[in-house]
C-alpha positions as CSV (number, residue, x, y, z in Angstrom):
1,X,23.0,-22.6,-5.3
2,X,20.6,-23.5,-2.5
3,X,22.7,-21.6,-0.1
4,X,22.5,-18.8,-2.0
5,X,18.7,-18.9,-2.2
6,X,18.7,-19.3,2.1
7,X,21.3,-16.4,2.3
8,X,19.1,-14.2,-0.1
9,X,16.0,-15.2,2.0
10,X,18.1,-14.5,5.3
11,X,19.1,-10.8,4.1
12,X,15.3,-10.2,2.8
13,X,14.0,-11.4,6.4
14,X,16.2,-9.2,8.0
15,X,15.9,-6.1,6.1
16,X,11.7,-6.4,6.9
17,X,12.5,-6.7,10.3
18,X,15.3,-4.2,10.4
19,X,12.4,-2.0,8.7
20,X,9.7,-2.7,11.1
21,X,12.1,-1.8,14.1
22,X,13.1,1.5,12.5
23,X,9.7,2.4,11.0
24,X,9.0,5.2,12.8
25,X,12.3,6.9,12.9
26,X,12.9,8.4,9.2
27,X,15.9,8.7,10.0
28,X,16.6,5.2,10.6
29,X,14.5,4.0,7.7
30,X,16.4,6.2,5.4
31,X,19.6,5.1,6.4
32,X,18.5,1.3,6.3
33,X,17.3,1.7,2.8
34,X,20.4,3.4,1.8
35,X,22.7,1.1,3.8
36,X,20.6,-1.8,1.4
37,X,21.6,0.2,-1.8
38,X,25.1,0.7,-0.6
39,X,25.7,-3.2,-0.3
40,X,24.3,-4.0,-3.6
41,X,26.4,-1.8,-5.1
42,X,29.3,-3.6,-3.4
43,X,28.0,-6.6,-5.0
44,X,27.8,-5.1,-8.3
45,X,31.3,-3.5,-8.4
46,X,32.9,-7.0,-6.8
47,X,31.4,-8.8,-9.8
48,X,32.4,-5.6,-12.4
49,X,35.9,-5.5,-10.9
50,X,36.0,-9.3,-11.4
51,X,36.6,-9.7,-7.5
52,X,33.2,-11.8,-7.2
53,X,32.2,-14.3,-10.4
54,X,29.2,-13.4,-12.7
55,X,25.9,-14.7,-11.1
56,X,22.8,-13.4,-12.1
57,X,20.8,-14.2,-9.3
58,X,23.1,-11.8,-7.2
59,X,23.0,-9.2,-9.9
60,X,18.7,-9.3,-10.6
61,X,18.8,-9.2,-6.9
62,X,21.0,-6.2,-6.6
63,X,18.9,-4.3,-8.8
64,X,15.8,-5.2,-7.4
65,X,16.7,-3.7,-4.6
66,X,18.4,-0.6,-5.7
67,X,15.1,-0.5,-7.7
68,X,12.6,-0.8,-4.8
69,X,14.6,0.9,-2.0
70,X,15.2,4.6,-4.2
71,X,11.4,4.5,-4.9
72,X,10.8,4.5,-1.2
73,X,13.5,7.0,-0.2
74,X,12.6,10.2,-1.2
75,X,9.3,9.8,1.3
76,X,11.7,9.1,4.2
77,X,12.7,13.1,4.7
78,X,9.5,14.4,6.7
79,X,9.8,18.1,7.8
80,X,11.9,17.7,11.5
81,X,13.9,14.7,10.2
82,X,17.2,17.2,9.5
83,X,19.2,16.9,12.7
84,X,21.2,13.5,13.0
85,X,21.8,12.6,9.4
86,X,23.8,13.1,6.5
87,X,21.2,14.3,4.3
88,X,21.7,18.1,3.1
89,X,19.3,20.7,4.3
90,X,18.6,21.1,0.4
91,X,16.9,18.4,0.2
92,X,14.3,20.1,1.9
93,X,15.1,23.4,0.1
94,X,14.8,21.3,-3.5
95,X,12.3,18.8,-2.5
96,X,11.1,18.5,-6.2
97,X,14.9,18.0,-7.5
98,X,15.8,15.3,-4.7
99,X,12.6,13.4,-5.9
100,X,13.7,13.8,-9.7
101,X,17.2,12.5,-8.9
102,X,15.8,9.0,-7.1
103,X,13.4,8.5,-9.6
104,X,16.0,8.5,-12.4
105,X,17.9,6.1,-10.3
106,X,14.5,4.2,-9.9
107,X,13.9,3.9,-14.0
108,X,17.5,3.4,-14.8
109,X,17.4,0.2,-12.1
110,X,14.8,-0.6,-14.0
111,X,16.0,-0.3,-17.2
112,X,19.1,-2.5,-16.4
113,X,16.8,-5.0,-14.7
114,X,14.3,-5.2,-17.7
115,X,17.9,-6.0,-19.7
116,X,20.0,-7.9,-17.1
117,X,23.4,-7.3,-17.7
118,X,24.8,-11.1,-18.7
119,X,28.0,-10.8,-18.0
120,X,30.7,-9.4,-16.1
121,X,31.3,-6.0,-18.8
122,X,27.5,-5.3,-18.9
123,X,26.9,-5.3,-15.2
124,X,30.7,-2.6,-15.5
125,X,28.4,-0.1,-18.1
126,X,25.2,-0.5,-15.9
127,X,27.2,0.5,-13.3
128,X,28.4,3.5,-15.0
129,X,24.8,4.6,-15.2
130,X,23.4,3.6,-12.4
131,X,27.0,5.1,-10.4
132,X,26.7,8.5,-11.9
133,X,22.9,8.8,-11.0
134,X,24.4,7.7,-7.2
135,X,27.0,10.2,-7.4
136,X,25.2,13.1,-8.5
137,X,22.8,13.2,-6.0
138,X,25.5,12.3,-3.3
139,X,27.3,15.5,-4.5
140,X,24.5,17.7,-4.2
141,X,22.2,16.3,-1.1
142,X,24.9,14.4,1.1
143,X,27.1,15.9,3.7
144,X,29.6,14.0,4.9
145,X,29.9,13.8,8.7
C-alpha cells in the first residue's frame, strides 16, 4: 500500500511538471491532459476486465483525474492551435458542442466519483458511461493521424 501512495505521488509530480514544461504550447498541454485521461482509462478497463484486482484508491484516483483533466480541456484549443494535432477543425467550427461533450464527461466523472464504483462490475457500468461520453466526442472531434 505505501508503494502505491509514492507511485501515485510520483505520477502527480510528474504530470505538474510535464504541465509546466508544456504550458505554453496548447497543443502539448492538450495532449498531456488527454494522454492522463487515456491511462486512467487503462486502469479502469484492466480492473473492469479483471486483468488488475479491485483497489479503490487506483479507481477514486482514475476518476479524479478524468474529472479534473476534461474540465481543463476544452480551454486548451486557442484560435491557431489547428495544425499539428489530432483534434478536428470542428472543434473550432462547434466550439459550444465540444465544450458540452467534456462537460458531460466532467459531471458523469463526477457522478461515478461521488458513488465510487466498489467493485469490479460497477467500475465495468461506470465505464460504459463514462466510455460512451469518450467515444462520442472521439467520433465527432478526433481525426486520426
Amino acid at each position: 500500500m505505501k508503494l502505491k501512495m509514492i507511485l501515485t505521488a510520483l505520477v502527480i509530480a510528474g504530470c505538474g511538471v510535464s504541465a509546466v514544461i508544456a504550458a505554453d504550447d496548447p497543443v502539448k498541454v492538450r495532449e498531456g491532459l488527454m494522454k492522463q485521461i487515456g491511462g486512467s482509462m487503462g486502469a479502469l478497463v484492466g480492473i473492469a476486465k479483471g486483468e488488475k484486482p479491485y483497489d479503490a484508491e487506483t479507481v477514486k484516483t482514475a476518476l479524479t483525474t478524468i474529472s479534473t483533466n476534461i474540465k481543463a480541456f476544452p480551454d486548451q484549443f486557442p484560435a491557431g492551435s489547428e495544425a499539428n494535432s489530432e483534434a478536428s477543425p470542428k472543434i473550432w467550427e462547434s466550439t459550444d458542442d465540444f465544450k458540452a461533450h467534456a462537460a458531460k464527461l466532467g459531471a458523469d466523472a463526477d457522478t461515478v466519483l461521488a458513488q465510487l464504483p466498489a467493485d469490479q462490475a460497477g467500475v465495468g457500468a461506470a465505464l460504459g458511461v463514462i466510455g460512451k461520453n469518450c467515444g462520442d466526442c472521439h467520433q465527432l472531434y478526433r481525426v486520426k493521424k
